[in-house]
N, C-alpha and C positions, 0 to 999 in steps of 0.2 A: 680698307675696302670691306663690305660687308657683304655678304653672301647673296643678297641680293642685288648688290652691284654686279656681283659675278655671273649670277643667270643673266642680269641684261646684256652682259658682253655678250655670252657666251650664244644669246637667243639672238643676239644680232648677227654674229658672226655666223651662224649657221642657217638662220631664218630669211635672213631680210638683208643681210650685204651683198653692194655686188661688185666690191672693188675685184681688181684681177692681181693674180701673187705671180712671181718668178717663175713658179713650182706650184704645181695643185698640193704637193706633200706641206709645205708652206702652210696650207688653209688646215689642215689636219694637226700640225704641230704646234700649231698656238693655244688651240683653246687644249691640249692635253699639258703643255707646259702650265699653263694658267690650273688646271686641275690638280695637277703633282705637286705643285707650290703651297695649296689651299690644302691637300691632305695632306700634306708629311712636313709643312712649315719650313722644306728648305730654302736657303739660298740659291739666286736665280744662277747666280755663279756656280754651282755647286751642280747644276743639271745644263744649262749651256758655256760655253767658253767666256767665262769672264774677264772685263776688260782690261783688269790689271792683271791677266795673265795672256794679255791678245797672240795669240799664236802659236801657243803651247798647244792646241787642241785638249787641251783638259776642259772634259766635261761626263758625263754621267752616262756609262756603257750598259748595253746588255747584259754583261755578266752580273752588273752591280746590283740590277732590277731582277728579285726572286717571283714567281709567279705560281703559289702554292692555293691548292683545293684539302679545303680544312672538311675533314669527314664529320659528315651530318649523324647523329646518333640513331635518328629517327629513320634515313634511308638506310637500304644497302642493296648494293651495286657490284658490280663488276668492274675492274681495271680496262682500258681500252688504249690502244695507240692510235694516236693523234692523226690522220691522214686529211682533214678538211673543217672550218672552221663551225659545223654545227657536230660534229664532235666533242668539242668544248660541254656543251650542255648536256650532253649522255657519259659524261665523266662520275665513275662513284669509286670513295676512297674504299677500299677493302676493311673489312673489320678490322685485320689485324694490325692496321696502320693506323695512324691519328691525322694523314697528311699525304700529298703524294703533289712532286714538284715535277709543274713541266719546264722543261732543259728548251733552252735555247741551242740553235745549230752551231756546230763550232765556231764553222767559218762568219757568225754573226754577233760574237761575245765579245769581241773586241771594238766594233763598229760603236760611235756616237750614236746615240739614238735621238741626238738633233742633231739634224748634219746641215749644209748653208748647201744651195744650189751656187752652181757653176757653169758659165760661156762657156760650152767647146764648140768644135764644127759642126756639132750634130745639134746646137741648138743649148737649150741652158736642162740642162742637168744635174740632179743631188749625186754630190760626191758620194764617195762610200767610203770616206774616212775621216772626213774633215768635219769637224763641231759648228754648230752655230756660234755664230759672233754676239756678243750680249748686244752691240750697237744694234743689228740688225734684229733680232728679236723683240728688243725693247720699243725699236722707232715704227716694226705693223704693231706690236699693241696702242700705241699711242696714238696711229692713225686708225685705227677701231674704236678706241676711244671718242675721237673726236667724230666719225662719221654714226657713233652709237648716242650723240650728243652729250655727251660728259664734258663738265663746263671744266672740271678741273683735272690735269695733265692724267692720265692712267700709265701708271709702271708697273711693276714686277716688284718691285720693292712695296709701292701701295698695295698688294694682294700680302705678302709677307707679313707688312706690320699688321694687315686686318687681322691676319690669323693670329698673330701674335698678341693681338689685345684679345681674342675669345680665347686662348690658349688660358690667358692669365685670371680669368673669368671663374675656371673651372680646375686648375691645378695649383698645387704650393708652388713657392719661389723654387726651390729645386729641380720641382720637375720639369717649370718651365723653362730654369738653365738647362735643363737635359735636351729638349726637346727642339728648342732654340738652337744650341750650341751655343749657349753663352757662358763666359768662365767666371760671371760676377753679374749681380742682380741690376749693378746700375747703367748694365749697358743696357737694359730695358729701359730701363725709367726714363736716361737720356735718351736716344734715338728712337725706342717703340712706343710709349705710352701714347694714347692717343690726345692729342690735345683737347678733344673734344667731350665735355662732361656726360658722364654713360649712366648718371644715376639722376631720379627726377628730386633736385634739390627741394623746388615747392612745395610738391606734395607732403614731403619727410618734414618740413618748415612747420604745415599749415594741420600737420598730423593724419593727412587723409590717404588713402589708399594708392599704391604708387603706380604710376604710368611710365615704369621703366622700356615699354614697347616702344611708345611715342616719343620717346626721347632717343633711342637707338634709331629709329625709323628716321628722323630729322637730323642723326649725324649720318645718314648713309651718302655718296660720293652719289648717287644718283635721284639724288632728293630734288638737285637743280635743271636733270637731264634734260633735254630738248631736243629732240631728233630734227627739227627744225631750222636750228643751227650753222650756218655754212660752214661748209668742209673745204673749201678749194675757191680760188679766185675765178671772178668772168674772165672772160675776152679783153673787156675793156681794161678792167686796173691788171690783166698782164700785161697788154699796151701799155697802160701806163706807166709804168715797170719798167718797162725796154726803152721807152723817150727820159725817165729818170737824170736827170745831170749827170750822176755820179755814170749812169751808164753809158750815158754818150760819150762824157770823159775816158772811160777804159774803154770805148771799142776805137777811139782816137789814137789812144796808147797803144792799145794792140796793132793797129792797123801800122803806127809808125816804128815799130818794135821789129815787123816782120822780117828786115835783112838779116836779122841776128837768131837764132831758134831758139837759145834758152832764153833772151828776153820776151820772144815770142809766148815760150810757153809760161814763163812766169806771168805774162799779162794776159795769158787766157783762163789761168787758173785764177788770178786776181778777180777776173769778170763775172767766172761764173760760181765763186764766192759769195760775191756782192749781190748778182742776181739771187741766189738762194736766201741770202740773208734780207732781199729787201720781201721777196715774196713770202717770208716765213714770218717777218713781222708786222707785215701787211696781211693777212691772214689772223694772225692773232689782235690785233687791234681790231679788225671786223667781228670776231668770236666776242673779245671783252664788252664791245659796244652794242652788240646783239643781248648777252646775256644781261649787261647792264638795264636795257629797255626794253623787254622783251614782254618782263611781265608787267610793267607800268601802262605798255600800250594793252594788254590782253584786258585787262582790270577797266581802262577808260573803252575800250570796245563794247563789252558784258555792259558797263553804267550805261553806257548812249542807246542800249537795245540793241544793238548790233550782234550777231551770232560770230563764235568765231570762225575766223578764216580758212583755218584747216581743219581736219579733221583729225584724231590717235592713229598713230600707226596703228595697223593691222596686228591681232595678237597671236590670230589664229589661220590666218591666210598664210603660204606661202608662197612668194617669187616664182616668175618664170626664168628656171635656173638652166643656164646651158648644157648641164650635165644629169640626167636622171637621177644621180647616183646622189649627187648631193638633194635633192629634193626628195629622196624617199629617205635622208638622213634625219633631213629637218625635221620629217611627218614621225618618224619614229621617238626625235626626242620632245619634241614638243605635242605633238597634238597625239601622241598613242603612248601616255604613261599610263592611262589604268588600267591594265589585265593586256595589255598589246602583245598580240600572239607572238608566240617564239619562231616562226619563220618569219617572220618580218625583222627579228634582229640577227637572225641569220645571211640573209639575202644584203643586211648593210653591214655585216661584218666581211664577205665576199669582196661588196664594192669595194672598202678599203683595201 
C-alpha cells in the first residue's frame, strides 16, 4: 500500500463515508491504527489483540505510547500544566531541558488504547479494558476499502508491507531487520518484497531518463479504485438469496429440528452461515465482474461520443454529516492544510 492509497482511505473515511459504526470512537480508531502502522511499521497485532492471541487482551497500552515535546533551539518558553487541549500548542521546553514528557493519568496507563465496544443495558459501549479484536478491526478496514472502491481486499498487513517496501528503499538490511522486527533478511524477501517491479526496466534498457514516479504510481492499490463500485446487494438478489435452495433447505431443517433445542440451534447457526456465505460471494462476484467491464464499457462510451455517466467524486465538498464535529474534522484535514488557523485545530481537538 502506498501512501497514496492511504490518504484515499483515510480522505474517505473522514470526508465522504457514511457507513454507521457500533461506537463513534470506532470511526476515530481506524484511521489512527491505519497511521501508527504507516509510522512506526508495526504489527497490526502488536497495537490491537491479535488473533493468534484471541483473548489475551494483548495489545498496545498507554503506558507503552511516550508522548515527548522535543525543545525548539530557536524558541523559548515557559513550562505549563496541561489543563485543556489548546494548551498543548503554548507548551515550551525550558532551556535547561532538551525535552519534556506529558504523563498520562494513572488510572489510564493500563487501558488498551483500542478497545472493542460492547452490548450492555445502557446500549453498546467501549469497554475500558478490553482490546480490539484483530477480526473486528481488520473486517471495517476492509469494508472502507471496498465502499473507497479498492478493487483489491485492503488489510493491515497491505499497509505493513507498503511501509516495508519504502522502509527497504532507504535503509540497510539491518536497519530494516531493526525496524521490522525481523531476526533474518529473508523474512523480507519471502513475505514483504513487493511483487510488483518498482524500478522503470525500459527506460535503464533503452538508456534514457528514468520514470521511476510512473511506475510506482501504476503499482499503487488505488491505481484501479472506482468509487462507483457496488458495496452491498439490492433488495432483489437478497430475495434472491433467501429463495436459494440451499436456503429453503435449512429453513426446512430448522423448522423440523425445532422439538429438540440443540438441533434447533445447530440448524440455525448452519442457516445463517450459509446465508452470509452466499451474500458475501454474491457480492464479490458483482465487484469481480463490475471491475472486469467497467473500463471496457467507459472506453466504448468516450468512442460512440457519449459523455460519461457519472461524474468524480467530489474532492473538495464535504457530506452532510449528522454530527458537526466530524464535518469540521474533514474541513480541517482536507480542505485547511495551508496556514489553517490554530483554533480551528483546537476546537477539533475539543470535539474528539
Amino acid at each position: 500500500m502506498h501512501v497514496n492509497d492511504l490518504y484515499a482511505l483515510v480522505y474517505y473515511h473522514w470526508a465522504l463515508d457514511t457507513e454507521t459504526f457500533p461506537h463513534e470512537r470506532y470511526r476515530v480508531q481506524l484511521p489512527l491504527r491505519l497511521l501508527m502502522i504507516a509510522y512506526t511499521s508495526s504489527r497490526p497485532g502488536a497495537i490491537i489483540e491479535s488473533g493468534c492471541y484471541s483473548e489475551t487482551n494483548e495489545a498496545l497500552r498507554y503506558k507503552e505510547v511516550r508522548v515527548t515535546i522535543v525543545r525548539n533551539p530557536h524558541e523559548i518558553g515557559n513550562n505549563v500544566m496541561i489543563f485543556k487541549p489548546e494548551d498543548v500548542y503554548n507548551l515550551r521546553v525550558p532551556a535547561h531541558l532538551n525535552s519534556i514528557q506529558i504523563k498520562w493519568k494513572p488510572g489510564m496507563q493500563d487501558k488498551p488504547i483500542f478497545r472493542r465496544a460492547l452490548r450492555t443495558a445502557d446500549g453498546i459501549r467501549i469497554s475500558l479494558d478490553k482490546a480490539l479484536a484483530y477480526d473486528t478491526g481488520n473486517k471495517n478496514l476492509k469494508r472502507l476499502g471496498r465502499s473507497a472502491g479498492f478493487n483489491d481486499n485492503v488489510t493491515l498487513y497491505c499497509l505493513r508491507r507498503g511501509v516495508a517496501n519504502v522502509v527497504d528503499d532507504v535503509a540497510t538490511t539491518a536497519e530494516r531487520n531493526q525496524i521490522l522486527g525481523h531476526s533474518r533478511a529473508k523474512i523480507f524477501n519471502k513475505y514483504y518484497l513487493s511483487q510488483r517491479v518498482k524500478r522503470d526496466v525500459q527506460s535503464a534498457y533503452l538508456g534514457r531518463p528514468s520514470k521511476d514516479s510512473l511506475v510506482r504510481c501504476i503499482g499503487q492499490m488505488s491505481i484501479t479504485r472506482d468509487s462507483r463500485a457496488p458495496t452491498a446487494l439490492s433488495s432483489k438478489q437478497l430475495s434472491e438469496i433467501a429463495h436459494h435452495p440451499r436456503m429453503v433447505e435449512l429453513r426446512a431443517a430448522k423448522k423440523l429440528f425445532r422439538p429438540s433445542l440443540d438441533l434447533y440451534t445447530l440448524a440455525s447457526k448452519e442457516l445463517a452461515s450459509e446465508q452470509e456465505y452466499l451474500r458475501r460471494s454474491t457480492l464479490e462476484q458483482l465487484r469481480s465482474k463490475y471491475f472486469e467491464n467497467a473500463d471496457t464499457m467507459e472506453i466504448d462510451q468516450q468512442l460512440s461520443g457519449l459523455q460519461s455517466s457519472t461524474n468524480e467524486e467530489p474532492k473538495s465538498e464535504v457530506i452532510d454529516f449528522t454530527f458537526d464535529a466530524r464535518a469540521r474534522l474533514a474541513i480541517q484535514l482536507f480542505q485547511g492544510q495551508n496556514g489553517t488557523a490554530r483554533p480551528s485545530r483546537v476546537e477539533v481537538l475539543k470535539d474528539l
